[in-house]
Each structure stands twice: as structure tokens, then as C-alpha cells.
C-alpha positions in Angstrom: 97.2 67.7 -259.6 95.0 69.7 -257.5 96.7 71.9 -254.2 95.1 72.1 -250.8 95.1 74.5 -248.1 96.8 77.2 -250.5 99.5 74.9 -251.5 100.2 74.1 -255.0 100.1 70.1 -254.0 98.5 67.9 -251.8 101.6 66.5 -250.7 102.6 66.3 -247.1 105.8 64.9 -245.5 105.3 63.7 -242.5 106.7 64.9 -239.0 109.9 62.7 -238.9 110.4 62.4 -235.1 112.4 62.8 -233.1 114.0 65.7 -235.2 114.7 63.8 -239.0 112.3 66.4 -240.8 114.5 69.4 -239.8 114.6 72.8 -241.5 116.6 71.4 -244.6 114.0 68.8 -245.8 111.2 70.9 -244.6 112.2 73.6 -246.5 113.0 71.7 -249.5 109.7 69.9 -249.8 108.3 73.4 -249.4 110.0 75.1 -252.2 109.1 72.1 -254.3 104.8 73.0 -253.8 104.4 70.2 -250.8 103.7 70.5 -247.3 106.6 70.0 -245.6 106.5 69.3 -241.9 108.8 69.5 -238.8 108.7 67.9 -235.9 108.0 69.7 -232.5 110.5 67.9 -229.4 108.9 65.8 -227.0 109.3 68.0 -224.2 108.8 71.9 -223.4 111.3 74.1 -224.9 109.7 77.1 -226.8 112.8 79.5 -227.2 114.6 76.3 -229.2 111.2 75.4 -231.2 111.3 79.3 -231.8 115.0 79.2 -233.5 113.9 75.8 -235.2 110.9 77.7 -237.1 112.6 80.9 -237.8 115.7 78.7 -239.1 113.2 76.9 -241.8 111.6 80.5 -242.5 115.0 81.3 -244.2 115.3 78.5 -246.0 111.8 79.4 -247.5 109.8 81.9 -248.7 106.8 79.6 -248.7 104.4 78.2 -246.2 105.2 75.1 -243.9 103.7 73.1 -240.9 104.8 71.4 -237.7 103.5 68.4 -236.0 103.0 67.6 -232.3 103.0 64.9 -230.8 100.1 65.4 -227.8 100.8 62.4 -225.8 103.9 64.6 -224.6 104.3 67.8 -222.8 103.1 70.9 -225.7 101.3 73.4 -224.2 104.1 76.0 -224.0 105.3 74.5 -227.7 101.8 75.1 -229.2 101.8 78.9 -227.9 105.2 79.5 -229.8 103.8 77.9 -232.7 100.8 79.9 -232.6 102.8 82.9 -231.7 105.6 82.0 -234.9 102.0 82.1 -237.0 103.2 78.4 -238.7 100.9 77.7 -241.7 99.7 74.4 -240.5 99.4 72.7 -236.9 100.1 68.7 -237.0 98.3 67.0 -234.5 99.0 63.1 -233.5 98.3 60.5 -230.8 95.6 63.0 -228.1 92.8 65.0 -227.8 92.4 67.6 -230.9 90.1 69.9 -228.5 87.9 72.7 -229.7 89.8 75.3 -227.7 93.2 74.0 -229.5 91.5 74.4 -232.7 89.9 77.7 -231.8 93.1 79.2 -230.5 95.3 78.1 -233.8 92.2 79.2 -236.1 92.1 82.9 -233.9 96.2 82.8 -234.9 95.4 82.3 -238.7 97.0 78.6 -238.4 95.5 75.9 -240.2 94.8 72.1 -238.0 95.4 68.7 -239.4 95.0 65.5 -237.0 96.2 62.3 -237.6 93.7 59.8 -237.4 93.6 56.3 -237.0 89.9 55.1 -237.1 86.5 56.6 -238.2 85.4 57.8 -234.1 88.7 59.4 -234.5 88.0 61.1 -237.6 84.3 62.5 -236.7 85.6 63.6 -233.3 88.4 66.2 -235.2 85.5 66.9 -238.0 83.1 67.9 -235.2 85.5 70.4 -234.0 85.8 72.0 -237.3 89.4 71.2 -238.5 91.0 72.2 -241.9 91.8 68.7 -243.1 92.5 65.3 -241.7 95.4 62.5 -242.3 94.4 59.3 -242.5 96.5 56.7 -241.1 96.8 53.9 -242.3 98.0 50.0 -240.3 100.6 49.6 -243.3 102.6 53.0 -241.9 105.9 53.2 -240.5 107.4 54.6 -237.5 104.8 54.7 -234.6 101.1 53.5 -235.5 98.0 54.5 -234.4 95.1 52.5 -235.8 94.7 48.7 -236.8 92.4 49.0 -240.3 94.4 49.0 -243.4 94.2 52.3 -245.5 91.8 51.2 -248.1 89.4 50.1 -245.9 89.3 53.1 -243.5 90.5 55.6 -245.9 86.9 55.9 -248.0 84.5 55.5 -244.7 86.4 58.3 -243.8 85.6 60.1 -246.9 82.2 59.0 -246.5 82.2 60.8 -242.9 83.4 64.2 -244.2 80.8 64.4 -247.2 80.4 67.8 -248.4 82.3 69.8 -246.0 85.8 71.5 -246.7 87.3 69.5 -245.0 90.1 67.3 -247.2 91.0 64.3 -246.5 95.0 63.0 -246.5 95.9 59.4 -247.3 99.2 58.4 -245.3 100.4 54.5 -245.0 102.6 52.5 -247.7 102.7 55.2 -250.3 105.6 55.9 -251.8 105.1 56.8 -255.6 102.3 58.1 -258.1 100.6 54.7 -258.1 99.9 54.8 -254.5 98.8 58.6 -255.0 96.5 57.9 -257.8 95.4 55.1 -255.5 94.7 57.2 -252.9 92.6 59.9 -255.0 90.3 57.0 -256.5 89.4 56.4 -252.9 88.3 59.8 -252.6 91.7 61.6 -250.7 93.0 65.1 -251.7 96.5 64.5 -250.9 98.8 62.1 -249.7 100.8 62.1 -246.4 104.9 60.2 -246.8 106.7 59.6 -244.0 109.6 57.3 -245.3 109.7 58.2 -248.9 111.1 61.1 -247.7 113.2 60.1 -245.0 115.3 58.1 -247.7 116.3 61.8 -248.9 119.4 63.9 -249.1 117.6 66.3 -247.1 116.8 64.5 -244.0 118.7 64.0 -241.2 118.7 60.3 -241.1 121.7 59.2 -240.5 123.3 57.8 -243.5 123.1 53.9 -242.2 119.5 54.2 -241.8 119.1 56.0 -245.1 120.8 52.7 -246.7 118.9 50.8 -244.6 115.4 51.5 -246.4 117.1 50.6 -249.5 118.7 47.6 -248.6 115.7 45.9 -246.4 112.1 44.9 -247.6 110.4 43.6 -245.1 108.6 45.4 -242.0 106.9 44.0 -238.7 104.0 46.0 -236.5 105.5 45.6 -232.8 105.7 47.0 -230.0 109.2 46.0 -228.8 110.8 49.6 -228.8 110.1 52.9 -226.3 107.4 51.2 -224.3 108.6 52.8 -221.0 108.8 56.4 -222.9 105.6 56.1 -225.1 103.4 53.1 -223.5 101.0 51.7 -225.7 101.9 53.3 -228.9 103.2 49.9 -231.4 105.5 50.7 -234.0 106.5 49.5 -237.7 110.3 48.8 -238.2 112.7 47.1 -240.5 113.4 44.0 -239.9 116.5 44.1 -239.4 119.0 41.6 -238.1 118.5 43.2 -234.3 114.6 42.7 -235.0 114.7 39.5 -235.5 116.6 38.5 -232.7 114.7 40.6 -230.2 111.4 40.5 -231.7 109.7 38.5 -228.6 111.5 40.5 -225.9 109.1 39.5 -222.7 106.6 41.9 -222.4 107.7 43.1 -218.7 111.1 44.2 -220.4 111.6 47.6 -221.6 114.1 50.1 -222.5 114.7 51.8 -218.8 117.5 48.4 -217.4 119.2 48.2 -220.6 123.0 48.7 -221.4 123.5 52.4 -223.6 124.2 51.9 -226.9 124.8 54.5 -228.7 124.8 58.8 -228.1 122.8 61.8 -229.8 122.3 65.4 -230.3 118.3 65.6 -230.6 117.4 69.2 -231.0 120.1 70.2 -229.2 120.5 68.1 -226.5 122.9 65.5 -225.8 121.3 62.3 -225.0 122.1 58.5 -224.3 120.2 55.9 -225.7 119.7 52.7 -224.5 118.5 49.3 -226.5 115.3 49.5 -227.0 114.5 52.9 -226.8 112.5 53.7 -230.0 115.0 56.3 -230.9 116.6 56.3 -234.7 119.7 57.7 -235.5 120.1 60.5 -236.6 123.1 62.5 -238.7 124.8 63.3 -235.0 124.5 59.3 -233.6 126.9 57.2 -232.9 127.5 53.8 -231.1 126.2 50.7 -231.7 123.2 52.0 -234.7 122.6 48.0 -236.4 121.1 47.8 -232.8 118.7 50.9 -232.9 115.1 51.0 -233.8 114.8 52.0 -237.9 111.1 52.8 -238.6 109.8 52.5 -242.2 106.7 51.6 -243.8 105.7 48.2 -245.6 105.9 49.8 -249.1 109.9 50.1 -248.1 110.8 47.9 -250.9 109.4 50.1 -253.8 112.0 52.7 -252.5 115.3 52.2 -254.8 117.5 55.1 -254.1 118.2 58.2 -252.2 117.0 61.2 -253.7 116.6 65.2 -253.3 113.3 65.6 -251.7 111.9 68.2 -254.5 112.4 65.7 -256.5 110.1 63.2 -254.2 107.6 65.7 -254.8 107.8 66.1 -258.7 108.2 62.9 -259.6 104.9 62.0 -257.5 103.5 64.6 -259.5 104.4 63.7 -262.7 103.6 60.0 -261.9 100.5 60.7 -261.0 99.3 62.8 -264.1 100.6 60.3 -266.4 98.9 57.8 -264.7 95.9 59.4 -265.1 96.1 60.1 -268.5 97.3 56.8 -269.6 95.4 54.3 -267.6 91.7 56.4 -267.1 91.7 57.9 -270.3 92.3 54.5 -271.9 89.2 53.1 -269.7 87.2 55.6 -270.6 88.0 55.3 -274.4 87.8 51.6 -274.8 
């Protein structure tokens, strides 16, 4: 299997907000030839975000990314990053600007948006990014486009033609058939966001963790965080508090309802309330059946927890086979 952006595979694990892809997993997936990827806080706090890198940087010898969400204060994150010389720069959910680009590129740091449709995609081409993450409807956690993967993924393949500019599949992949999948459509890499959640590595807390295995079934909605992150619709487990809530009034939010449980999110205590979008993570406690669990719709392929270097070699190894078996058979017959 082929690397990208000087990595030996074109694996990426996602940015697991608000703080489940922490130094541990990062650095694991990492060490294992992937991309791993934290994920920047919500709000402004650049000597923390400093600490978080240089934390991972001793975990690893080898290169790793952070992703931002733009929707949310960043400008004094992105400098640290910059500064901290992070291999790649994760962009989701605004405006990847040339200047952004041209400030990262000046740093030696690599850019990948997230994209959810084709505009989307020859915008952050057109300002000369290093690669670009497809998104696709069937993803988990918070979702930015409507079109199924493998209809946008290959017009967005189309779009990039010759350049060097790869192209990432992420949405409802989970194993080597989804990553074979994925190449056939023309994508260098693959982008998994709850895959590696379900890992010893993350910090999920270990509810949610059992969660993904237990559950199958997902919903697109758009019941949690909408006072915190308005118009941004989310895939969740449905889970018994899903189904009960899942046609909360749409003038209801998060910001009147009771507290259900408490946190530590990179470093700082906080409530949260029903509704609020927030998973739980290894430090929550309270009421967590009742708190938002995002996953993807290919959940139900996901069996068991495992180490997340082993996420990456067994997509790997999948994938190879795969290839070998099935294509070389095709060609042969």
C-alpha cells in the first residue's frame, strides 16, 4: 500500500473532538506508519495546545497532524501550531484561505481540509493545498455534506486530475474492504474516525467504547450542540436516549436543560447539560446513557476493541490481500 505526504500509509485517524484522539492514540497510530491526528480545543489556549503537541512529540519519533475546527475561535491555536512546526494542519467546517495556507506552507506544515461537496473541494484545490478529505453523508460524529461517499468521492477525483494533490476517502470505512473501496474510486488514503475511537488508545470513555460494539444502528440529526455549534447535524448511535429524544422541538436546545454529567476536557472542568453534543470521555461522569455517542453507519462491522497499531495493520494487510485475491483473479479469469 502506497504512503502519502512522506508517510509510509495513507491512513488518517481523524480528529476525535472534543479531546478523544489525545497524545496516546495519536502517537500510537503514528508509530504504526498512519497519520494520526489530535484535536485542537474549541477555544483559544495556545500555552495548553503547546504542552498537548510537545506531549505527543515524546511519545513519537515520527510525524503527526492536528485538526481545527474553524467555526471556533483558532487564530492564536493555529500560530502555536505553526510555531510547534506540526507535520500536518487539519482543517474542518470554515474558510481554508490562501493566507492560512500560505502561512502553514512558509512554516513547512502540510494542509488538509475536510470537505463535504465538490465547490468545497475546488475552493481548497484553488488555494493550493497538500491533500483533501473527503467527507462522506454516511460519517459519524458531526457532518458536513449531504452526498454519499461514492458519489462525491470520484467527482472529487475528477476535480483534482493531475495535480499532487491526494485525495482522502472518510465516511463508513472501517476495514480493508472499505479501503480497497475507496482506492477503486480513485482515493490515496482513507480517513477513520470511529474505527479508531473503539481503541485502547483513545480516550473514550469505556461505556462509549462498548457502546460501538454493542449498537448497530446510526441516525443523521441534529438534536445535540445546536446552541454551541448551530447548523452543524450530527450522526449518533441510536441509543435508548436517541430514540426517546429524537424529535426534540426544534426551538429546544442544550442552554435550559438540567446537567447531567461533569468533565475534564483538555484540562478544564466542565458541566454538561443534556443535549450538549459532548461525549464522554475517560474523566466523565454522571448520567453518560444520556450523552451524545457519535459513530459512523459502518458501526456494526466494528467487533471489538483493539490497539490502534493494530487498526492500522490490519487495514493494511486487508487491503493487500484483497487485492491480490479478488483483482488478480479478475484479471486472470
Amino acid at each position: 500500500m502506497k504512503g502519502i505526504l512522506g508517510f509510509e500509509y495513507g491512513i488518517v485517524q481523524a480528529p476525535l473532538g472534543p479531546d478523544i484522539s489525545g497524545p496516546e492514540l495519536v502517537a500510537a497510530v503514528a508509530n504504526a506508519g498512519g497519520i494520526g491526528l489530535l484535536r485542537c480545543p474549541d477555544w483559544e489556549c495556545p500555552d495548553y495546545l503547546r504542552e498537548l503537541i510537545r506531549k505527543t512529540k515524546t511519545l513519537t519519533e515520527k510525524p503527526f497532524g492536528i485538526g481545527v475546527v474553524l467555526a471556533f475561535p483558532h487564530d492564536l491555536n493555529i500560530k502555536t501550531i505553526l510555531e510547534e512546526k506540526v507535520a500536518v494542519l487539519q482543517l474542518y467546517w470554515g474558510d481554508c484561505s490562501q493566507e492560512l495556507v500560505d502561512d502553514a506552507h512558509f512554516a513547512g506544515v502540510k494542509v488538509i481540509p475536510q470537505v463535504g461537496n465538490v465547490e468545497e473541494a475546488r475552493k481548497a484545490v484553488a488555494v493550493g493545498v497538500d491533500a483533501i478529505i473527503v467527507q462522506g453523508h454516511e460519517a459519524g460524529g458531526h457532518v458536513i455534506g449531504k452526498d454519499g461517499l461514492f458519489s462525491l468521492l470520484p467527482r472529487v477525483v475528477d476535480l483534482v486530475g493531475e495535480r499532487d494533490i491526494p485525495v482522502i476517502a472518510a465516511g463508513g470505512i472501517v476495514d480493508g474492504r472499505g479501503y480497497v473501496a475507496a482506492l477503486s474510486l480513485g482515493a490515496q488514503g482513507v480517513c477513520l474516525g470511529t474505527r479508531f475511537v473503539a481503541t485502547h488508545e483513545s480516550y473514550a470513555h469505556p461505556i462509549y467504547k462498548r457502546k460501538l460494539i454493542e449498537y448497530e444502528k446510526t441516525e443523521y440529526t441534529d438534536v445535540f450542540g445546536r446552541a454551541r455549534w448551530p447548523g452543524a447535524p450530527q450522526r449518533v448511535l441510536e441509543t435508548p436516549f436517541f430514540d426517546d429524544w429524537r424529535s426534540l422541538p426544534a426551538h429546544e436546545n442544550e442552554v435550559n436543560q438540567p446537567i447531567i454529567g461533569r468533565s475534564t476536557i483538555h484540562g478544564v472542568e466542565k458541566e454538561i447539560r443534556r443535549f450538549s453534543g459532548t461525549v464522554p470521555n475517560m474523566t466523565t461522569t454522571g448520567d453518560l446513557e444520556s450523552m451524545a455517542m457519535y459513530a459512523g453507519q459502518s458501526v456494526g462491522l466494528i467487533k471489538e476493541i483493539l490497539p490502534a497499531g493494530e487498526v492500522v495493520k490490519s487495514l493494511v494487510e486487508e487491503a493487500q490481500a484483497l487485492i491480490l485475491q479478488k483483482f488478480n483473479n479478475a484479471t486472470t479469469t
